[in-house]
N, CA, C and O atoms as a GROMACS GRO file, in nm:
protein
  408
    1UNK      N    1   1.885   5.100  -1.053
    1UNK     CA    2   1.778   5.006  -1.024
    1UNK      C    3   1.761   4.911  -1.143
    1UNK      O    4   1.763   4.952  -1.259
    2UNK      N    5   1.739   4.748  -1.100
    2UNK     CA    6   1.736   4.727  -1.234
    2UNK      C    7   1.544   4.641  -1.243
    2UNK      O    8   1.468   4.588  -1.162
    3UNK      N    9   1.541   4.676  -1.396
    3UNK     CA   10   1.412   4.593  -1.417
    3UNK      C   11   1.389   4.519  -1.482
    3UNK      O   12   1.445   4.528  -1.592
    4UNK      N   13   1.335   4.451  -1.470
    4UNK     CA   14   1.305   4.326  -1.570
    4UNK      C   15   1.175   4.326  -1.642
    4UNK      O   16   1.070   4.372  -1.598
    5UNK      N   17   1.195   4.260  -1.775
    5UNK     CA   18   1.078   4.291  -1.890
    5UNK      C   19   1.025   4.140  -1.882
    5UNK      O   20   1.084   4.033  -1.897
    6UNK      N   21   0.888   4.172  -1.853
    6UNK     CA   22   0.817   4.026  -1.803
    6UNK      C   23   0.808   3.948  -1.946
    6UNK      O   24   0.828   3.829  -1.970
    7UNK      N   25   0.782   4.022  -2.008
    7UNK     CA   26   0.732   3.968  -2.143
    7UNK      C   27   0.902   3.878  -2.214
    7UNK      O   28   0.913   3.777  -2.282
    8UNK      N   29   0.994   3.960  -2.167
    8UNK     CA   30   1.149   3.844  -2.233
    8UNK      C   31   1.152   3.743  -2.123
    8UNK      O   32   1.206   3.635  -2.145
    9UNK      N   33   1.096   3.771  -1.996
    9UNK     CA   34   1.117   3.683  -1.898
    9UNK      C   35   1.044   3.563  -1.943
    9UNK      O   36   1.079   3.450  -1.908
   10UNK      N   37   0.917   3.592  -2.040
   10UNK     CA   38   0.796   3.430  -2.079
   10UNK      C   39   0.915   3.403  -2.169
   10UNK      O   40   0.935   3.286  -2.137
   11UNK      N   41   1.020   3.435  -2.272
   11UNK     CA   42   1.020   3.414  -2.400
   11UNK      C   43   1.120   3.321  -2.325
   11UNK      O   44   1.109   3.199  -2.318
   12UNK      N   45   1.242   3.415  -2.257
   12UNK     CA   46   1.337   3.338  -2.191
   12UNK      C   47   1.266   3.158  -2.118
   12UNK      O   48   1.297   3.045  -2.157
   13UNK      N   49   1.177   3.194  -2.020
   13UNK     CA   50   1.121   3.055  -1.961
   13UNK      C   51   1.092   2.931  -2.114
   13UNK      O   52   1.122   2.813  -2.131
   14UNK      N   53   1.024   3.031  -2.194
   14UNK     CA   54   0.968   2.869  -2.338
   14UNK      C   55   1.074   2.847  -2.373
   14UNK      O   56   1.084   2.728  -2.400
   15UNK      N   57   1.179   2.911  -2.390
   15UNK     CA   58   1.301   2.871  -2.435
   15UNK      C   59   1.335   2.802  -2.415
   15UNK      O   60   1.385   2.723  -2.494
   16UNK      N   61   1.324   2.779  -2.202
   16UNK     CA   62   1.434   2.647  -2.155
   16UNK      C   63   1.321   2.541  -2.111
   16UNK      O   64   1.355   2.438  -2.052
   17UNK      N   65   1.234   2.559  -2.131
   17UNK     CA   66   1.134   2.434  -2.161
   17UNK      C   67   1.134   2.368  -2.273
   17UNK      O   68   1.144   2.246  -2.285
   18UNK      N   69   1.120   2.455  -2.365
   18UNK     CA   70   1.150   2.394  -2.493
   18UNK      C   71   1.267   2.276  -2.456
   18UNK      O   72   1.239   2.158  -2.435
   19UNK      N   73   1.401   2.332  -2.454
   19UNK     CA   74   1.516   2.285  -2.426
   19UNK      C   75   1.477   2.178  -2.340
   19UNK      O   76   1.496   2.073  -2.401
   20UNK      N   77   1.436   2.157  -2.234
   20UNK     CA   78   1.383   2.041  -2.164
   20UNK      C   79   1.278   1.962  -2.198
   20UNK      O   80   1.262   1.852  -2.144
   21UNK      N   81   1.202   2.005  -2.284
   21UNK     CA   82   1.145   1.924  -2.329
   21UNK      C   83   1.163   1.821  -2.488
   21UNK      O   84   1.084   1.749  -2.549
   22UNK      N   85   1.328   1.867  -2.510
   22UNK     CA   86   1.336   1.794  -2.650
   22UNK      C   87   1.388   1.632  -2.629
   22UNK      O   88   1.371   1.544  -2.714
   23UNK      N   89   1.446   1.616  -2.512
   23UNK     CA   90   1.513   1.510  -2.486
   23UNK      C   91   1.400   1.380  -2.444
   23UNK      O   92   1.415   1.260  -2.465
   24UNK      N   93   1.260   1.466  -2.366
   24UNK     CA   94   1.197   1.386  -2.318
   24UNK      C   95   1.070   1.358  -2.435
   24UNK      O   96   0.997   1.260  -2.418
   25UNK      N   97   1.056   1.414  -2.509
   25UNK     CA   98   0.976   1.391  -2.608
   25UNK      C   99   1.060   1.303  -2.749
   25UNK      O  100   0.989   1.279  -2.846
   26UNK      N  101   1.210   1.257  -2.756
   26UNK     CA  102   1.271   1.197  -2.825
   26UNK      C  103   1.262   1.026  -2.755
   26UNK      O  104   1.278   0.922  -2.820
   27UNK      N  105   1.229   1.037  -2.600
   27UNK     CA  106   1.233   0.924  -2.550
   27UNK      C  107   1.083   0.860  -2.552
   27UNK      O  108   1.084   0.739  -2.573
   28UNK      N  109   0.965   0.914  -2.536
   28UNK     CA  110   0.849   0.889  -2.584
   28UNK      C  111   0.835   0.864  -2.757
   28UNK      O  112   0.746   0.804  -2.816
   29UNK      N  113   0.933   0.920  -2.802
   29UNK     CA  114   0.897   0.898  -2.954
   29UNK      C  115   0.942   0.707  -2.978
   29UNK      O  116   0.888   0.629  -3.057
   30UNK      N  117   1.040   0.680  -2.894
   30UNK     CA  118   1.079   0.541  -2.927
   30UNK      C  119   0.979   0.433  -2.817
   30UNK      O  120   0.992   0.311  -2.816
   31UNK      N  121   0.886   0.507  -2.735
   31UNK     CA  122   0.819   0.421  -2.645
   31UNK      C  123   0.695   0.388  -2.735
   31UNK      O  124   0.638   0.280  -2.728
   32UNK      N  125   0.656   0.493  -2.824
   32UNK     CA  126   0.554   0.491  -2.864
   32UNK      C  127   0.540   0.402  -3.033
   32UNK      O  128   0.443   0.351  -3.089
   33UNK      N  129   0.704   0.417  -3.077
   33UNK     CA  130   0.721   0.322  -3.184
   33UNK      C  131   0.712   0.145  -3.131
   33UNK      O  132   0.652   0.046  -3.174
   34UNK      N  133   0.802   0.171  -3.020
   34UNK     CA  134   0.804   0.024  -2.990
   34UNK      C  135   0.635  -0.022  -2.887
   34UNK      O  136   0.647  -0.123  -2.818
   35UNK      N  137   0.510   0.042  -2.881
   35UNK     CA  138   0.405   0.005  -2.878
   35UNK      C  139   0.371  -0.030  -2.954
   35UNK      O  140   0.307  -0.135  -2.952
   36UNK      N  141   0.401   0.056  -3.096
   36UNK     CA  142   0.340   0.029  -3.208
   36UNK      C  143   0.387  -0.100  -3.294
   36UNK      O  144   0.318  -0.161  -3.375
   37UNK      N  145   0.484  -0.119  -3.267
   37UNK     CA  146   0.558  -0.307  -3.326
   37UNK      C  147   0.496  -0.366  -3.239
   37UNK      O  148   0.454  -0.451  -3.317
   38UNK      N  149   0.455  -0.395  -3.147
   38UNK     CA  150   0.411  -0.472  -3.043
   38UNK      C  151   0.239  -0.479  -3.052
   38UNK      O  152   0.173  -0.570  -3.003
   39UNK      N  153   0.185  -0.365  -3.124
   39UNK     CA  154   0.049  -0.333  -3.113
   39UNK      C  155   0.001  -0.337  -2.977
   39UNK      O  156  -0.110  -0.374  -2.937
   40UNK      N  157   0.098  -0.294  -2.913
   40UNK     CA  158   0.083  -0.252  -2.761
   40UNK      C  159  -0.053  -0.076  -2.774
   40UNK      O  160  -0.083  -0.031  -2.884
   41UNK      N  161  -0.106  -0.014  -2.643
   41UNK     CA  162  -0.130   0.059  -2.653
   41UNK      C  163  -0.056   0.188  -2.631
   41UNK      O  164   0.041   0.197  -2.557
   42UNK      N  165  -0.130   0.329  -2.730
   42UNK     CA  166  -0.031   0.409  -2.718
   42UNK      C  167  -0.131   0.519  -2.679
   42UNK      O  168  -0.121   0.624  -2.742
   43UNK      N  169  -0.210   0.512  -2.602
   43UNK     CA  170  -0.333   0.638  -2.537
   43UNK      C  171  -0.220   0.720  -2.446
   43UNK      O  172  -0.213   0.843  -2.450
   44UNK      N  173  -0.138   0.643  -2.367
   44UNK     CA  174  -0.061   0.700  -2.282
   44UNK      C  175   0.065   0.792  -2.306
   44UNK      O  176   0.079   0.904  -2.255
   45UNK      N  177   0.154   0.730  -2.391
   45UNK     CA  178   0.207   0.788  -2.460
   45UNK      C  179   0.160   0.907  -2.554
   45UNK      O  180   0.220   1.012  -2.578
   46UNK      N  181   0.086   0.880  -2.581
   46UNK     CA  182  -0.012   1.042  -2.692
   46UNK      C  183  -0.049   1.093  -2.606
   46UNK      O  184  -0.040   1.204  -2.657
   47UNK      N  185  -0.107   1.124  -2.459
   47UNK     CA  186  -0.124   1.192  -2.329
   47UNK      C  187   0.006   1.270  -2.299
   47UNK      O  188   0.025   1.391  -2.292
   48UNK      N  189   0.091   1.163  -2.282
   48UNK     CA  190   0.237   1.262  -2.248
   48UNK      C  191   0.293   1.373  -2.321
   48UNK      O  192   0.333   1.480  -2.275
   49UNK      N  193   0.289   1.322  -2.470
   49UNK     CA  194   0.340   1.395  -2.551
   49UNK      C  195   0.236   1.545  -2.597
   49UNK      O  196   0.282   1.651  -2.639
   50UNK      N  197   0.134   1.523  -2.580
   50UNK     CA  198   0.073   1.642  -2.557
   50UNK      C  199   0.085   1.691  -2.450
   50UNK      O  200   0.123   1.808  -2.456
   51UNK      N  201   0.063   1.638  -2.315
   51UNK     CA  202   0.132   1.698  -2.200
   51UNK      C  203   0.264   1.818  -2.211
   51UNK      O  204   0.262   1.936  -2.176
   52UNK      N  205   0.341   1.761  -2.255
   52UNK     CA  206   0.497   1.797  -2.256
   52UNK      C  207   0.489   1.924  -2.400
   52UNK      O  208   0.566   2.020  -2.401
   53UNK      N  209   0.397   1.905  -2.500
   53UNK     CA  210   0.408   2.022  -2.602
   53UNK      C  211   0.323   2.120  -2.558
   53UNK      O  212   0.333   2.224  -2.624
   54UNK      N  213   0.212   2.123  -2.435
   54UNK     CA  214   0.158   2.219  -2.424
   54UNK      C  215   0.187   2.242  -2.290
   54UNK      O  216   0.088   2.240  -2.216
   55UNK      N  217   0.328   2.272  -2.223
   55UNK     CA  218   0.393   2.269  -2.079
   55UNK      C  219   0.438   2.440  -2.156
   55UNK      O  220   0.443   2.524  -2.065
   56UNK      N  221   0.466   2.495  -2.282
   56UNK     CA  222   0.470   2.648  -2.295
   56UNK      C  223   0.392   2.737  -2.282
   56UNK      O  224   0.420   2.857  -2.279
   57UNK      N  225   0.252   2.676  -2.270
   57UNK     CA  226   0.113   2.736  -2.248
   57UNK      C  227   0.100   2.816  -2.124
   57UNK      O  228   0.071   2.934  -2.100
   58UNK      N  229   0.132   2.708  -2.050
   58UNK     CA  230   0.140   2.737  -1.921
   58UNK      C  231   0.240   2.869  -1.884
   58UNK      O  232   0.209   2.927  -1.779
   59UNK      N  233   0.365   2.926  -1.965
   59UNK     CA  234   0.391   3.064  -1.967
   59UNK      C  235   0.329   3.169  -1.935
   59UNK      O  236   0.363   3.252  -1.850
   60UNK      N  237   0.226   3.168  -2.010
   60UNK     CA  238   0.108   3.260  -2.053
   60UNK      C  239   0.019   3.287  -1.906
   60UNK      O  240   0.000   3.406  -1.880
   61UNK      N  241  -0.029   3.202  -1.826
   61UNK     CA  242  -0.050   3.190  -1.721
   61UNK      C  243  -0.016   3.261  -1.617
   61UNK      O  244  -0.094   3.297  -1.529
   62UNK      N  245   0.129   3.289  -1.624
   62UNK     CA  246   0.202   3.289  -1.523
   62UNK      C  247   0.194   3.461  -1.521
   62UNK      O  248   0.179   3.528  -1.624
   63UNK      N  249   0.210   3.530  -1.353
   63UNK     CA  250   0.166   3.634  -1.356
   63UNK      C  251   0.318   3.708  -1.286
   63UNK      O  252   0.364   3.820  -1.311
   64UNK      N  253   0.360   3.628  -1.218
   64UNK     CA  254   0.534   3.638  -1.164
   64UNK      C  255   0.653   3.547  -1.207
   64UNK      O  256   0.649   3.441  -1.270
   65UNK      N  257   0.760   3.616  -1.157
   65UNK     CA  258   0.883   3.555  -1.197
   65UNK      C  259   0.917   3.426  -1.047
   65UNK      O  260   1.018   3.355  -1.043
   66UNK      N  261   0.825   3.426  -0.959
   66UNK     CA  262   0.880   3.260  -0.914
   66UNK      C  263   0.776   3.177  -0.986
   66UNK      O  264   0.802   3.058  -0.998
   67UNK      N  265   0.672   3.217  -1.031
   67UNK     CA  266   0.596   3.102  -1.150
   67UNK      C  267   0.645   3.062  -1.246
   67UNK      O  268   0.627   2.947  -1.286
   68UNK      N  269   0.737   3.170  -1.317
   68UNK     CA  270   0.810   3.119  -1.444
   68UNK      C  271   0.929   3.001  -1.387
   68UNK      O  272   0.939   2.892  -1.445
   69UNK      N  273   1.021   3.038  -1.262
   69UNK     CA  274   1.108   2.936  -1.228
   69UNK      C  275   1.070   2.832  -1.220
   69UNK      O  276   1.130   2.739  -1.274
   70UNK      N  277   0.943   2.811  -1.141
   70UNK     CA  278   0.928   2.669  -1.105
   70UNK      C  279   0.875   2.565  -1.216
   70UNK      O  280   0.885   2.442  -1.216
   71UNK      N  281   0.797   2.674  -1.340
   71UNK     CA  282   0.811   2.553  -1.436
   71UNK      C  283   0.882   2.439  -1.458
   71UNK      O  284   1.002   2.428  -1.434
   72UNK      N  285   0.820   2.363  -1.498
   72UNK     CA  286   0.930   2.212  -1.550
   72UNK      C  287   0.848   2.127  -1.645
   72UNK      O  288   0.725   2.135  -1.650
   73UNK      N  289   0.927   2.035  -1.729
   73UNK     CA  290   0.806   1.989  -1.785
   73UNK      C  291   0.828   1.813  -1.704
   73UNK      O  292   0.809   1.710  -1.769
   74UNK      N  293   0.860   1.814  -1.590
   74UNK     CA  294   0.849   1.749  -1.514
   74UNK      C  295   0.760   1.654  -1.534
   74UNK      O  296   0.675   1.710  -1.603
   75UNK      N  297   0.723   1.535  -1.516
   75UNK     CA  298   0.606   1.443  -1.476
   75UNK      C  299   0.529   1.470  -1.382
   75UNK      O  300   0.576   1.426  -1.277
   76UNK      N  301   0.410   1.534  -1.364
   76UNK     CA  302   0.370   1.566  -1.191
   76UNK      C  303   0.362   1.402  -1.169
   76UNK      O  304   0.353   1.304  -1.243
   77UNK      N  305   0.368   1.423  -1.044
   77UNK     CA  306   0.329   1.326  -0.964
   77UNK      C  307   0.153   1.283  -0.938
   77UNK      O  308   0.062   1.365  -0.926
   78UNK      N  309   0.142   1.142  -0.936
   78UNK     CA  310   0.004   1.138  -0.978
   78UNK      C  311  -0.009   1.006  -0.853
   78UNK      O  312   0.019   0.886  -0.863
   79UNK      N  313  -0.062   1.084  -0.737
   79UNK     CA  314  -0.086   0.975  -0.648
   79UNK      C  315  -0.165   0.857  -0.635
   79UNK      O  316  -0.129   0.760  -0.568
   80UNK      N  317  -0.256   0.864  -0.687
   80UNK     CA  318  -0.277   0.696  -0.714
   80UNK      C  319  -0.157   0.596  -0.787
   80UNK      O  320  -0.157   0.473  -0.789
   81UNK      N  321  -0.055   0.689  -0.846
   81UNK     CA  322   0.074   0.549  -0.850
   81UNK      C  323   0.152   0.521  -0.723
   81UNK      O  324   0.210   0.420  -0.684
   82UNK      N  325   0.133   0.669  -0.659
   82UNK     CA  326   0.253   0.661  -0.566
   82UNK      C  327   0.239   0.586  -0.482
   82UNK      O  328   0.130   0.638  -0.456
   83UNK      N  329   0.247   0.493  -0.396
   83UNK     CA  330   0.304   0.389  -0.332
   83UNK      C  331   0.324   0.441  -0.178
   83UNK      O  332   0.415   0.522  -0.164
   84UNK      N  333   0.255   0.407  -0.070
   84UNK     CA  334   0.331   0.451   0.064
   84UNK      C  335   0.426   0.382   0.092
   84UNK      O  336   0.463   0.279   0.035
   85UNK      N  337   0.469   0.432   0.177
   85UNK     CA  338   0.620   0.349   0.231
   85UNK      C  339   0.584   0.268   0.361
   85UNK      O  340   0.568   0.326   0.468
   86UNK      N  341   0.572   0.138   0.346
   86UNK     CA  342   0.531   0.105   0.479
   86UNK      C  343   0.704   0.044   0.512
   86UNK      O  344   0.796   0.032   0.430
   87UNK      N  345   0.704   0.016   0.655
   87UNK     CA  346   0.819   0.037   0.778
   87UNK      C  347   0.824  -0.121   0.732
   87UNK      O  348   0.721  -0.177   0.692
   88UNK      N  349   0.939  -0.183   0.739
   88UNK     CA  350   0.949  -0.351   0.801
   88UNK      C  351   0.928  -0.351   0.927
   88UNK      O  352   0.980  -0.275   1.009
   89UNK      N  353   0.829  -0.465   0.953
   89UNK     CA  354   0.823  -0.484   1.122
   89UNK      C  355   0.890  -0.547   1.169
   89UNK      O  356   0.878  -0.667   1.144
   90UNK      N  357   1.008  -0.498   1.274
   90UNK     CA  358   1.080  -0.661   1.322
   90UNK      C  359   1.058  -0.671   1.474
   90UNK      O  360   1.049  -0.595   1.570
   91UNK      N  361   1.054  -0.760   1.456
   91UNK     CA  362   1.031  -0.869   1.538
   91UNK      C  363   1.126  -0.860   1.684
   91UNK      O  364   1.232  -0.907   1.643
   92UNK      N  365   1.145  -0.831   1.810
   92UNK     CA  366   1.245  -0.852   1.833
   92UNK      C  367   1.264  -1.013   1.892
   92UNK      O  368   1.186  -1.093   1.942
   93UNK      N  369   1.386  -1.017   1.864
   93UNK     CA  370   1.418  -1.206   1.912
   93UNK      C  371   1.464  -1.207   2.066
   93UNK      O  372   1.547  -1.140   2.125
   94UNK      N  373   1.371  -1.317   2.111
   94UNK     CA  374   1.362  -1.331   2.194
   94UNK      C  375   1.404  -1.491   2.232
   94UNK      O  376   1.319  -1.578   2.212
   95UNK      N  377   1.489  -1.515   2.267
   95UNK     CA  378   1.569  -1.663   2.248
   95UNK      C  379   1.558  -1.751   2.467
   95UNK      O  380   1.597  -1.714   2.578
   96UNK      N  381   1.501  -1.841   2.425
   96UNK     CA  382   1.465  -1.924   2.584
   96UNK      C  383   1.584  -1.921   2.702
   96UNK      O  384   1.705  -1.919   2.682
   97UNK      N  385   1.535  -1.921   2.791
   97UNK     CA  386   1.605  -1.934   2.896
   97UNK      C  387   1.629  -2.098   2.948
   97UNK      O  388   1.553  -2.182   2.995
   98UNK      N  389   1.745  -2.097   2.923
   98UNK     CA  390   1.752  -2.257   3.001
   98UNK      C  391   1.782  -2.266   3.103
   98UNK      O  392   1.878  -2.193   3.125
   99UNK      N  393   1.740  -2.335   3.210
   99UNK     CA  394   1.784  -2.342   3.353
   99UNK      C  395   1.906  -2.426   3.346
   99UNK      O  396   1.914  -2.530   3.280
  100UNK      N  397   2.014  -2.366   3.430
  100UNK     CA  398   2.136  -2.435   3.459
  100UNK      C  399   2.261  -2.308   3.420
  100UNK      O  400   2.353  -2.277   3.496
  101UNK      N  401   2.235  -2.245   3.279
  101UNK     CA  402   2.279  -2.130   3.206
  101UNK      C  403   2.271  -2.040   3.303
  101UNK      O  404   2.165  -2.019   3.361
  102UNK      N  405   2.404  -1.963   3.336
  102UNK     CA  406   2.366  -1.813   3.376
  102UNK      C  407   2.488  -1.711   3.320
  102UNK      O  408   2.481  -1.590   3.339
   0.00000   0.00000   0.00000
């Protein structure tokens, strides 16, 4: 029978968050420089990046092993950006009848 030790299972999960989260916190590091040449704002950027360093917290939380999988340090999705999809309406064409034509 085999078992699994929940407690290597958190260490294992921060591990590959960590790991996922080094690439995306190297790309905020240059969003947030080039705000700062620009004297653009950087509230958003300092949101993310705390976002994304405290996505191991969330380990701790977790009480099973499909909670630990589904971690990510993903972007949730934040529906007031999201956008519906509206349909194109077409039209259908409808072209005259000439008398004489058949």
């Amino acid at each position: 029978m085999i078992t699994i030790d929940f407690s290597k299972a958190q260490a294992i999960t921060k591990d590959r968050l960590r790991a996922e989260r080094t690439p995306l916190l190297a790309a905020q590091d240059v969003v947030f420089q080039r705000a700062l040449e620009s004297n653009g704002d950087t509230a958003a950027v300092v949101a993310e990046k705390q976002r994304l360093r405290d996505v191991t917290k969330l380990v701790d939380t977790c009480t099973t092993l499909d909670e630990l999988r589904v971690l990510s340090c993903a972007a949730p999705v934040v529906a007031s950006v999201v956008e519906p999809v509206v349909e194109p309406v077409v039209e259908p064409v409808v072209e005259p009848i000439v008398e004489g034509e058949a």
